[in-house]
C-alpha positions in Angstrom: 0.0 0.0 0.0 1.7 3.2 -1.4 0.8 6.8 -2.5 1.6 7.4 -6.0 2.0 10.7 -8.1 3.4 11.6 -11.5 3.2 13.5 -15.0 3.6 13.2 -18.4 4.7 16.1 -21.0 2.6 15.7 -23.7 3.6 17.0 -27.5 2.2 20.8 -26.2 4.1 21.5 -23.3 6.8 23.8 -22.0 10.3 21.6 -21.5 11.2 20.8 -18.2 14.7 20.2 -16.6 15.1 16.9 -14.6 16.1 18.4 -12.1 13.0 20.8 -12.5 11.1 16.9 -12.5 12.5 15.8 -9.1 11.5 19.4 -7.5 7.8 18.6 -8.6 7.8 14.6 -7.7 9.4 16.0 -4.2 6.5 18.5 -3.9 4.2 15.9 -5.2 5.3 13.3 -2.5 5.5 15.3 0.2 1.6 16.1 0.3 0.7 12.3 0.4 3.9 11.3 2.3 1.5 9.9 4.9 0.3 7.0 2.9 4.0 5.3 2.6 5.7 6.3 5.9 8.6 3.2 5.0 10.3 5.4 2.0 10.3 7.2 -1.2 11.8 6.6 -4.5 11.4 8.9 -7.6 12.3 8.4 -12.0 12.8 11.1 -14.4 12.7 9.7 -17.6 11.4 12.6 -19.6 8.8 12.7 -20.8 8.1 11.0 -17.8 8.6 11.3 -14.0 6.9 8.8 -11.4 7.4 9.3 -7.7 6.1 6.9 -4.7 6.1 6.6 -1.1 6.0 3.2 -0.1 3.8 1.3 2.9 6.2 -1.6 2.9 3.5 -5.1 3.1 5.8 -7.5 1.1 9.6 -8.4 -0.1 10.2 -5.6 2.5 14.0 -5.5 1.4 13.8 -5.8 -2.8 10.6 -4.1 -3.7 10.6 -0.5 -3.6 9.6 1.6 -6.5 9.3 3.2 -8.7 10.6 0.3 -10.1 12.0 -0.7 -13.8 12.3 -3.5 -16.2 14.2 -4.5 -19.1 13.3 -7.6 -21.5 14.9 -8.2 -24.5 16.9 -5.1 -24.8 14.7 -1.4 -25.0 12.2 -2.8 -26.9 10.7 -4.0 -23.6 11.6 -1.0 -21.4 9.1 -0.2 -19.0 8.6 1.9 -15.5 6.0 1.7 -12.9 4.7 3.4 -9.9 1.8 0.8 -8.6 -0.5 1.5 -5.1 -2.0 -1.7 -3.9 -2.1 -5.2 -3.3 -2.0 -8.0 -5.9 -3.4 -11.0 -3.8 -3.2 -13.6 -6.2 0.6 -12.6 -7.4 2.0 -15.7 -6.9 0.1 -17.3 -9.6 0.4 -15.0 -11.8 4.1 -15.0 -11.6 4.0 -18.8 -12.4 2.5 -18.5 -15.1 4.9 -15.6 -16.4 7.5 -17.6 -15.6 6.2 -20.5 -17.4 6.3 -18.2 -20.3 10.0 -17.7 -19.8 10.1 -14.2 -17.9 12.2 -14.0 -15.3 12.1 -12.1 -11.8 14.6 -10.1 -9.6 12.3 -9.5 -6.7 9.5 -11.3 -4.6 7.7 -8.4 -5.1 3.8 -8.0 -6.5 4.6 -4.8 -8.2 7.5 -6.9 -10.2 4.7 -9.5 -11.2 2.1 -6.5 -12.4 5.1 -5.1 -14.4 5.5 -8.2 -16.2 2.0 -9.0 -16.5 1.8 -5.7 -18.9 4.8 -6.2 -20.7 3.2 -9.8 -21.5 -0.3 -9.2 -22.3 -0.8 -5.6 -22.5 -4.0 -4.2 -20.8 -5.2 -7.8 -20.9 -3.2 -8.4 -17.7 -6.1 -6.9 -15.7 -8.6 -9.6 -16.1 -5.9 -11.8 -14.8 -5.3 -9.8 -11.4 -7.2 -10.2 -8.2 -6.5 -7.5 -6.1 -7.2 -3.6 -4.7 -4.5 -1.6 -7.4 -3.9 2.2 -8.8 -1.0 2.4 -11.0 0.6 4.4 -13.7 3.2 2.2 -16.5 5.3 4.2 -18.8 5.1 1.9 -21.8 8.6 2.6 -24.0 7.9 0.6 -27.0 4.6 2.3 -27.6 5.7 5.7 -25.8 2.8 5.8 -23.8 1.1 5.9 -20.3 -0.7 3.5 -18.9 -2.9 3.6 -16.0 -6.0 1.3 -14.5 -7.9 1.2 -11.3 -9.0 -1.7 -9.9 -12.4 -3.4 -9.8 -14.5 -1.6 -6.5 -12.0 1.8 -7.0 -10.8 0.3 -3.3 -7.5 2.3 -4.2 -7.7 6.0 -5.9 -6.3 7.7 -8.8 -6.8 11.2 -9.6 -6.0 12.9 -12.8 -5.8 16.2 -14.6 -4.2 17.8 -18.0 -3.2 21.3 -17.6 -0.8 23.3 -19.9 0.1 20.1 -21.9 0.8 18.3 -18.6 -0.9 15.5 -17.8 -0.9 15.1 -14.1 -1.8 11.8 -11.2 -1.7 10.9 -8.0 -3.6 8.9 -5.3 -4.6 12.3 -3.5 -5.8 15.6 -4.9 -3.4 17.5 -2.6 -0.7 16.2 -4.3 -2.0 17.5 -7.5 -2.4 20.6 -6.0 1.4 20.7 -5.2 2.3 21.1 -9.0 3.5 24.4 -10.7 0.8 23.4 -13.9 -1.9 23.4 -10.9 -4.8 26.0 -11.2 -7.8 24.2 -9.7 -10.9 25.8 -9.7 -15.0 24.8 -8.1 -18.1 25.0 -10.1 -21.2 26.0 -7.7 -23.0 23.0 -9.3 -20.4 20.5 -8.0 -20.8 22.1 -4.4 -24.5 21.4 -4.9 -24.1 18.0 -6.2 -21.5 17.4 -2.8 -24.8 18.8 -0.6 -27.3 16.5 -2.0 -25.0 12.9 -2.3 -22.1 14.2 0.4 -19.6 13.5 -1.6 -18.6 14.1 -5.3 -19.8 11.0 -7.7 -17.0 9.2 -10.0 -15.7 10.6 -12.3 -15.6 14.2 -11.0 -13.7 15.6 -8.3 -14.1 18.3 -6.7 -11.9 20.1 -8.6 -13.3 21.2 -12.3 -10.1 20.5 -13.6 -9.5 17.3 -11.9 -10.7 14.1 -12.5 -10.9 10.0 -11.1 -10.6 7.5 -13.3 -13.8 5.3 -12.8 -13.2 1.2 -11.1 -12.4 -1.1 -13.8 -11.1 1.4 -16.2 -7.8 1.2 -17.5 -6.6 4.5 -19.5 -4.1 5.3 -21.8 -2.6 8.3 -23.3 -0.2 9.2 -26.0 2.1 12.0 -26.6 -0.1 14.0 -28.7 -3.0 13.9 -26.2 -4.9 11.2 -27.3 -6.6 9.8 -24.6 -8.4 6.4 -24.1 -10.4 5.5 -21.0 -12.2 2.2 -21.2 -13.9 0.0 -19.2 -12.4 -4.0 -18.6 -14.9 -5.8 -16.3 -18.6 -5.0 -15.7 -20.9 -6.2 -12.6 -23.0 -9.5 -13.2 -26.4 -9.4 -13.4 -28.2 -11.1 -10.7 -29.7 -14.6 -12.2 -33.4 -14.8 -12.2 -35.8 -16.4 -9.4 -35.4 -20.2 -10.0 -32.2 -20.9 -12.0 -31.3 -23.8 -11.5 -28.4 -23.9 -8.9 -29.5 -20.9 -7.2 -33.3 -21.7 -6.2 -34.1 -22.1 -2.4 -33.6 -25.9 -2.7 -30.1 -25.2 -3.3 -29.4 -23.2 0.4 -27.1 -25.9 1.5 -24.6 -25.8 -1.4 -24.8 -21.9 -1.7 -23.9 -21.8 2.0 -21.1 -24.1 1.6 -19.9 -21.9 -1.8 -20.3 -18.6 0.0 -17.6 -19.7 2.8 -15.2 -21.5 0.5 -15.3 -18.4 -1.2 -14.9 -15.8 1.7 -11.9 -18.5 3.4 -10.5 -18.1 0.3 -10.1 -14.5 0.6 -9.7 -14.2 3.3 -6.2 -16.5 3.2 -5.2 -14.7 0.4 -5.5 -11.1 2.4 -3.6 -12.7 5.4 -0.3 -13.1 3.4 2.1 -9.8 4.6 5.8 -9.7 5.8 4.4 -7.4 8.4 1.8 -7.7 11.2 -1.8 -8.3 10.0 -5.0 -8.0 12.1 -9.1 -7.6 11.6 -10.9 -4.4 12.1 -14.7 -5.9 14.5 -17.2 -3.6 15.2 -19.5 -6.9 16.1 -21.6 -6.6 13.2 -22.1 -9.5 11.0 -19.7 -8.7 8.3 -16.8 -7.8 10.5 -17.8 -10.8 12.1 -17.5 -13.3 9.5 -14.5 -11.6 8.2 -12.6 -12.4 12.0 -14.4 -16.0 12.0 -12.4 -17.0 8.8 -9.4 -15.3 10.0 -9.6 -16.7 13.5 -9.1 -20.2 11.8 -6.8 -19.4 9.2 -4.7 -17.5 12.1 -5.6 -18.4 15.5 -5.6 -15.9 18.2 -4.9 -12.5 15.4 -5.6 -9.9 16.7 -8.9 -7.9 16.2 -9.7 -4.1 16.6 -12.7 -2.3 17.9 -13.7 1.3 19.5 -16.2 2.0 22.2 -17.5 5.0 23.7 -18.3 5.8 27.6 -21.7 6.9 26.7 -23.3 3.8 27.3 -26.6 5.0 24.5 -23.8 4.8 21.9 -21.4 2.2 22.7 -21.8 -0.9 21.2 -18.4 -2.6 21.8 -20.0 -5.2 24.0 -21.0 -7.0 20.9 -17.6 -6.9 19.4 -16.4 -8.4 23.0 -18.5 -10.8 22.5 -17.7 -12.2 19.0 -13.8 -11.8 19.7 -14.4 -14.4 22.5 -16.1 -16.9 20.9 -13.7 -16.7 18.1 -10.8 -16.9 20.5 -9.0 -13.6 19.1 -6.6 -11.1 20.5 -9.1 -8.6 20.9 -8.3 -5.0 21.4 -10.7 -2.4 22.8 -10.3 1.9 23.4 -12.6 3.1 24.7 -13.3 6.6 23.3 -15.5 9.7 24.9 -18.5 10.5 21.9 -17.7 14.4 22.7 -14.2 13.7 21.5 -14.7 12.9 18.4 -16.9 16.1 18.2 -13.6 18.3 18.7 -11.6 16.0 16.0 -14.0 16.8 13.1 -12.5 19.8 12.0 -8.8 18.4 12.1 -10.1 15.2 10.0 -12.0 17.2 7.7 -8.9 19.2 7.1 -6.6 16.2 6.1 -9.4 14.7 3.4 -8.2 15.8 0.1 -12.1 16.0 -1.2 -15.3 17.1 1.3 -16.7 13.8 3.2 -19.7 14.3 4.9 -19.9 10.8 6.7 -20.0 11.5 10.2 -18.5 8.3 11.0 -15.2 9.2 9.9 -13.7 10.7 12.8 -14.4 6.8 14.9 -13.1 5.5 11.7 -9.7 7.6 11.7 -9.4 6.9 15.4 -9.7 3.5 15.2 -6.7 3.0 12.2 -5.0 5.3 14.4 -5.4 3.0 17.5 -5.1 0.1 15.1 -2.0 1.1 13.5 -0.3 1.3 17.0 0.0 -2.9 17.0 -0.2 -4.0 13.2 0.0 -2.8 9.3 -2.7 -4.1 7.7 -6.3 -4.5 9.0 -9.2 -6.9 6.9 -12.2 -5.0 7.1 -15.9 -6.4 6.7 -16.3 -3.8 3.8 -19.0 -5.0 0.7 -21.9 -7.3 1.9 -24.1 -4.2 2.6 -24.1 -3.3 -0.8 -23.4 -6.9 -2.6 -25.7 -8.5 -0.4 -28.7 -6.1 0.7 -27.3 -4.8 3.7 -28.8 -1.4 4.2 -32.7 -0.7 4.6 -32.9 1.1 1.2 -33.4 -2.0 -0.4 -36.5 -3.1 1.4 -37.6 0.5 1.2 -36.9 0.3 -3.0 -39.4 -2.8 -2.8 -41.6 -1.4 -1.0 -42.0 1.5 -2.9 -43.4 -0.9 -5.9 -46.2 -1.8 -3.9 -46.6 1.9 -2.5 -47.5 2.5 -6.7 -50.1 0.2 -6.5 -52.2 1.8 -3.7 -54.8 4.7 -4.6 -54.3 8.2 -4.6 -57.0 8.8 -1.4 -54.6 6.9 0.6 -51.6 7.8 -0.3 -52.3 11.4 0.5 -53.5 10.7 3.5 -50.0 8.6 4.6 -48.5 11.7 3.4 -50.6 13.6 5.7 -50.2 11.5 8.9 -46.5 11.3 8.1 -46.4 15.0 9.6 -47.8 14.0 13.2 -45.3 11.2 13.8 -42.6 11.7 16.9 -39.6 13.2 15.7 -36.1 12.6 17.7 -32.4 13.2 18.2 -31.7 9.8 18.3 -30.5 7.4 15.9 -33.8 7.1 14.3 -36.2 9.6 14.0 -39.8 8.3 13.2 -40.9 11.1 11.0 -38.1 12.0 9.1 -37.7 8.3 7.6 -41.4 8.5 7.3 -41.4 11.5 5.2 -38.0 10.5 3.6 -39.6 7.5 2.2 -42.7 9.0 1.4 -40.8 11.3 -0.8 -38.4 8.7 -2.9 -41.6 6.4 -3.4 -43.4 9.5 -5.3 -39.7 9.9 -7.5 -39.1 8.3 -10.3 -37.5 4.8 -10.1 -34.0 5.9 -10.5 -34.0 8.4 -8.5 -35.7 6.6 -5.5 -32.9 5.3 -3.4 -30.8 8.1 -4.0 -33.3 10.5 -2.6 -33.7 8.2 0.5 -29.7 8.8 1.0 -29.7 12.9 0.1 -28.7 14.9 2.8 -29.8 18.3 0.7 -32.8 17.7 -1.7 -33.2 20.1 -4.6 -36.1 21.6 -2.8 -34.4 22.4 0.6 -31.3 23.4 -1.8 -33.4 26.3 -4.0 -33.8 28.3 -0.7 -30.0 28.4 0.2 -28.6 29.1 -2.6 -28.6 33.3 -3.5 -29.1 32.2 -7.2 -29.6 28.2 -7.9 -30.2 28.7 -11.7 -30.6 25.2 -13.4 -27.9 23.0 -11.4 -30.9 21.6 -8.7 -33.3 20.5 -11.3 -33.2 16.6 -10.7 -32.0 15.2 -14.1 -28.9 17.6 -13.4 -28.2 17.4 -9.7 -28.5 13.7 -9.8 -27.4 13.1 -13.5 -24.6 10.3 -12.8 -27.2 8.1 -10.6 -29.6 8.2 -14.0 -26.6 7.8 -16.3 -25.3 4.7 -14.3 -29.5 3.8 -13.8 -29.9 3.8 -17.4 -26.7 2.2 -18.7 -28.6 -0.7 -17.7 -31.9 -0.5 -18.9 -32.2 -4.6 -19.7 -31.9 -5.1 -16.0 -33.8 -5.9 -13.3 -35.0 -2.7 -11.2 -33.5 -4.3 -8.0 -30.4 -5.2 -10.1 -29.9 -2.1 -11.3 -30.8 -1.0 -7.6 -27.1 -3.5 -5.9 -25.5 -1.5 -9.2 -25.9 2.2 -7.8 -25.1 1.2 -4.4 -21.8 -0.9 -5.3 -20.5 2.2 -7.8 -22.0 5.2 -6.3 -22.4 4.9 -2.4 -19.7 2.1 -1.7 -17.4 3.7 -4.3 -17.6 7.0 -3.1 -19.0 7.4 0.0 -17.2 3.5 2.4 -14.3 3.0 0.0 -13.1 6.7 0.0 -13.9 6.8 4.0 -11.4 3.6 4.7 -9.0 4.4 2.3 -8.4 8.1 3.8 -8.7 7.5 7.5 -6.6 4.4 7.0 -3.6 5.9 4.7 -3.7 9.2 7.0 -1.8 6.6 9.3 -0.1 4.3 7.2 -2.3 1.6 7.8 -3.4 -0.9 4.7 -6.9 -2.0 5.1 -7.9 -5.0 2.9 -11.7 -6.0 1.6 -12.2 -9.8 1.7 -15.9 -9.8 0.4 -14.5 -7.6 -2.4 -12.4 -10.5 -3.8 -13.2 -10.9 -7.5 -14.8 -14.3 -7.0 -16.5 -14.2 -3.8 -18.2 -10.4 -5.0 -19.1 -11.9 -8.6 -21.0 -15.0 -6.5 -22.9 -12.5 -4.7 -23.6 -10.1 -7.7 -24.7 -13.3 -9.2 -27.3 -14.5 -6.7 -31.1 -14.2 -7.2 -32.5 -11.1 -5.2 -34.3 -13.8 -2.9 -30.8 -14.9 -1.7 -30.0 -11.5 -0.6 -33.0 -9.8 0.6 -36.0 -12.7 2.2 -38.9 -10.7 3.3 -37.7 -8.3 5.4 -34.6 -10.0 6.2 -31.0 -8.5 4.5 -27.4 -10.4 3.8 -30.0 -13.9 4.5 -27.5 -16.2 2.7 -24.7 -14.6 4.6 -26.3 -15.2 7.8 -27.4 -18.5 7.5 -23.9 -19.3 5.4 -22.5 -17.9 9.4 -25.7 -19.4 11.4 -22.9 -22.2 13.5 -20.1 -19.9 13.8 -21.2 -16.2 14.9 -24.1 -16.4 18.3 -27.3 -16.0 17.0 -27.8 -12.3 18.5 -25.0 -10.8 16.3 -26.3 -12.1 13.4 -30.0 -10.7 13.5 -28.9 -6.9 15.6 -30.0 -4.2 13.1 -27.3 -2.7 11.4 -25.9 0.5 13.2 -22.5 1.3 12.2 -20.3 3.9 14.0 -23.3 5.4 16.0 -23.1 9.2 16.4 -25.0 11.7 17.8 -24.6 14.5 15.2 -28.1 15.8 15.6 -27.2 16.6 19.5 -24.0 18.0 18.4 -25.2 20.3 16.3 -27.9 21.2 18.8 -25.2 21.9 21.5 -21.1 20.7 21.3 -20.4 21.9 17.7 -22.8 24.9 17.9 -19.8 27.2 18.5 -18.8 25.8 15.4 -21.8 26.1 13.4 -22.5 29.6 14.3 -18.7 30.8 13.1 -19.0 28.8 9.9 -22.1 29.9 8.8 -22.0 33.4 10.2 -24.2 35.9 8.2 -20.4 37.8 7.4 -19.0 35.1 6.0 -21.1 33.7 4.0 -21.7 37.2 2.3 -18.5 37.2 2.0 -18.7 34.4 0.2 -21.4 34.9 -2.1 -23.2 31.3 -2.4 -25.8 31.1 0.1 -28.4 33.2 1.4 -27.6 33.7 5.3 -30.9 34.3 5.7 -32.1 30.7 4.9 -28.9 28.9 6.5 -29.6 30.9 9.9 -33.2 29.5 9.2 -31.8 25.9 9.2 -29.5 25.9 11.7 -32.3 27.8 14.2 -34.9 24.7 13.2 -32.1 22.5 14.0 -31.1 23.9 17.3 -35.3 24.2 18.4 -35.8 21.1 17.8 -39.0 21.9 15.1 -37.1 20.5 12.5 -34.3 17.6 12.3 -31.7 19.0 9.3 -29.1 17.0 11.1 -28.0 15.3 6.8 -28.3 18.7 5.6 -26.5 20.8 8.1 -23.8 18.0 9.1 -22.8 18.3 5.5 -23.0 21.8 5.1 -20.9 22.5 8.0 -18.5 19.6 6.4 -18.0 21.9 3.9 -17.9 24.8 5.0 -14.6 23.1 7.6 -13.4 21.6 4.2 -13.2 25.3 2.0 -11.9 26.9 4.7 -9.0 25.0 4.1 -8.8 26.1 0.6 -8.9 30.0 0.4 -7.1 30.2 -2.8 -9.1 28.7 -4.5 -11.8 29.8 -7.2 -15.5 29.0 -6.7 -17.3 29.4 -10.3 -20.8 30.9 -9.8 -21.4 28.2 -12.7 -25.4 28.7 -12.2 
């Protein structure tokens, strides 16, 4: 696990000195030094100059980078700076070597270099594994770069002044004399309503990410490829044979094969490797295979001393039926109120997920003992996790139902309880009530919006055309309607594994992980074990009303009954109370009336009319003012730059 970072003269740019390259890859490096604590290495070749800080994992001694090779001569010449893990590198490399290619390391990154020099872009199909890298390609002078399946690693782009421009952060982008980085207004707007900025855009108008699964290639002249190499299986229909409800047993058996599997392969490090167990069932299952593969690892959890939040009793209890080497900190809930604005601060793009403040403090307390941590990240969205995808049912039979009574739910929806807990009655009431009146596509998405175009078109001072639906949520309906032949649940598991997991877990882990050099591996997002899932009838996933049901019964004799049927709660937060009281300091300097006049987006007027709602208790805006206040702590960080009143 590495940070990369590099650029590319094309035919149109101004020459460059090498030792005007090594200033820029120091610069470059330096920003996203925190994602390779172990070293840095750095090639000029112009017209290209890689640099990479390395997390050292495996062949500690032989396999730093950026890292070279020669076949036959120049005509094979080749350079790579590669972020990731290629789990299933050993294979690979005997089946290079059968070929008669020959190795100087034990490395993964000399295996991936190979691979390409072999097969070209083809090598990707044969890879398992969580990878960004960039190849300078000699014989055909050009640059190669691909992204792996889930985008579990990152790789940001841009072109600027005949430059073209990467790295696994945007910071390090920004560290670049070709950098002029600028914001559209409808991109802030799109961040309000999804809470984070959907593949491929960035932030950034300039900047871009190349999509999972997308390999892209570029040529001296500019021309530039970007093209997709593996696509999500449909799910098979109700019935197929194999997959029907007779067939439980043998799917069970198939589903734990499949997770060992990964789970084996994840576990091979030269350095210390342990299991990140909040007590849920994915975490759970994720420790259960490693507990036998590796009795008595170690596994990681976080608990806070507000007993209404703290649910590390459940973790305590899996770690000792498993028999692990279970660590807990215990964590006051208020602390991770005064972190927020020094985690915000280190994300290169806005993240409006409260839970990344627990999630940076437990890497951090992770990091302390091992390097590399297996997450339960994946089952939520590959195996109907969440309660959007009852709700996305539901809302078929809502259709049916006449007009009379659904304006009267509508109605009644107003006089339900509303909270400051973790659930509030009437806002999921109301939330629902809205996405089942949306079209199809838009449905789940507007269960998960923390702005809606409607509460948007009152902050804004001008909102022009960027919050009409079709625009503010224009890459859900492009990725909705890429697959029209599908299933509308299918299509459903689609948006959630490349939008929200993408996006919105993936980014989450990746940053608060890297922030302390700590590698964080994804067993249910092995190649084989996700396309199973993606594979299985919706009845396998989602029975009635219960989610992940082949995963639980696959895990019915190895986790206690308890942990497999608690409702899902994640890292429980209290933002609504914060808001209400410990960040209110905070809120009131961030969205002062001066400031925002100052700068010219929003109407003070309406904000103050939010956060006063908010703080009454008349109103719960805790989505919409959590991630308003996220990024408003985000651009303060960023004063330079431009915000484009693109309207």
């Amino acid at each position: 696990m590495c940070g990369i970072a590099g650029f590319f003269l094309l035919q149109n740019a101004s020459p460059v000195t090498d030792a005007q390259a090594r200033d820029v890859l120091a610069a470059m490096a330096a920003r996203i030094a925190h994602r390779g604590p172990d070293g840095r290495g750095h090639y000029v070749g112009l017209p290209v100059a890689f640099a990479h800080c390395r997390l050292a994992i495996i062949d500690l001694s032989t396999g730093a980078q950026p890292m070279q090779a020669q076949g036959d001569g120049d005509a094979d010449a080749a350079v790579i700076t590669f972020n990731g893990e290629i789990y299933n590198y050993q294979e690979v490399r005997g089946e290079l070597e059968a070929l008669g290619r020959t190795f100087q390391t034990r490395s993964d990154t000399e295996v991936l270099l190979q691979a390409y020099l072999e097969w070209g872009a083809a090598c990707l199909d044969r890879l398992e594994g969580m990878f960004a890298f960039a190849l300078w390609d000699a014989r055909r002078r050009a640059l190669f770069a691909a992204r792996d399946r889930f985008g579990k690693k990152p790789f940001f782009y841009a072109i600027q002044q005949g430059v073209f421009t990467f790295a696994s952060e945007l910071s390090a982008l920004e560290g670049t004399p070709w950098a002029q980085f600028s914001i559209r207004a409808s991109t802030l707007a799109r961040f309000l309503a999804y809470e984070y900025v959907p593949t491929p855009d960035s932030i950034y108008a300039e900047a871009r990410k190349l999509p999972p699964a997308h390999y892209l290639e570029l040529h001296e002249d500019g021309t530039l490829l970007v093209e997709r190499y593996w696509q999500t299986p449909m799910p098979l229909p109700e019935g197929t044979k194999g997959v029907g409800r007779g067939d439980e047993p043998a799917l069970c058996e198939e589903l734990r094969r499949l997770l060992t599997q990964a789970v084996r392969r994840r576990l091979i490090a030269d350095v210390p490797v342990g299991v990140f167990l909040s007590g849920g069932v994915d975490s759970s299952s994720v420790a259960a295979m490693a507990g036998r593969l590796a009795p008595g690892i170690k596994t990681f959890s976080i608990g806070f001393t507000e007993a209404s939040y703290d649910e590390s009793a459940y973790a305590g209890r899996v770690a000792a039926q498993l028999g692990t080497d279970h660590q807990l900190e215990m964590l006051s809930a208020d602390a991770c109120a005064d972190l927020l604005p020094e985690v915000v601060s280190r994300f290169d793009e806005p993240m409006a997920d409260p839970s990344i403040v627990p999630t940076y403090l437990l890497s951090q307390i992770t990091r302390r003992q091992v390097t590399v941590a297996l997450g339960g990240d994946g089952p939520d969205e590959l195996l109907a996790g969440y309660e959007y995808f009852p709700a996305f049912k539901a809302t078929e039979y809502w259709e049916r139902l006449p007009g009379w009574l659904r304006r009267t739910a509508v109605a009644v929806s107003g006089l339900l309880p509303g909270s400051a807990g973790y659930v509030n009655p009437r806002h999921v009431a109301q939330t629902f009530l809205a996405a089942a009146e949306a079209p199809a596509w838009l449905r789940t998405q507007r269960m998960l919006t923390a702005l809606t175009p409607e509460a948007q078109r009152s902050l804004w001072r001008t909102p022009g055309n960027m919050l009409a639906p079709t625009q503010l949520f224009a890459p859900t309906q492009a990725l909705w309607e890429a697959l029209s032949d599908w299933p509308p649940m299918a299509r459903v598991f689609h948006l959630f594994a490349r939008q929200y997991m993408l996006d919105y877990i993936l980014v989450k882990v990746d940053r608060c992980t890297m922030l302390h050099g700590l590698e964080a591996r994804a067993p249910f997002l092995d190649r084989n074990l996700a396309e199973f899932c993606f594979r299985l009838p919706v009845s396998m996933k989602l029975r009635g009303t219960t989610r992940k049901y082949l995963l639980k019964q696959a895990m019915a004799d190895l986790l206690p009954r308890d942990i497999l049927h608690r409702p899902k709660r994640g890292f429980l937060i209290p933002t609504a109370a914060w808001l209400r009281g410990r960040l209110r300091p905070l809120v009131d300097d961030l969205l002062h009336e001066g400031r925002l006049r100052k700068q010219g987006l929003f109407d003070p007027v309406a904000v103050r009319r939010l956060v006063e709602e908010h703080a009454s208790g008349r109103k719960d805006h805790r989505k919409g003012l959590w991630t308003m206040l996220v990024l408003q702590l985000w651009l303060a960080g960023k004063p330079s730059v431009r915000i484009d009143p693109d309207l």
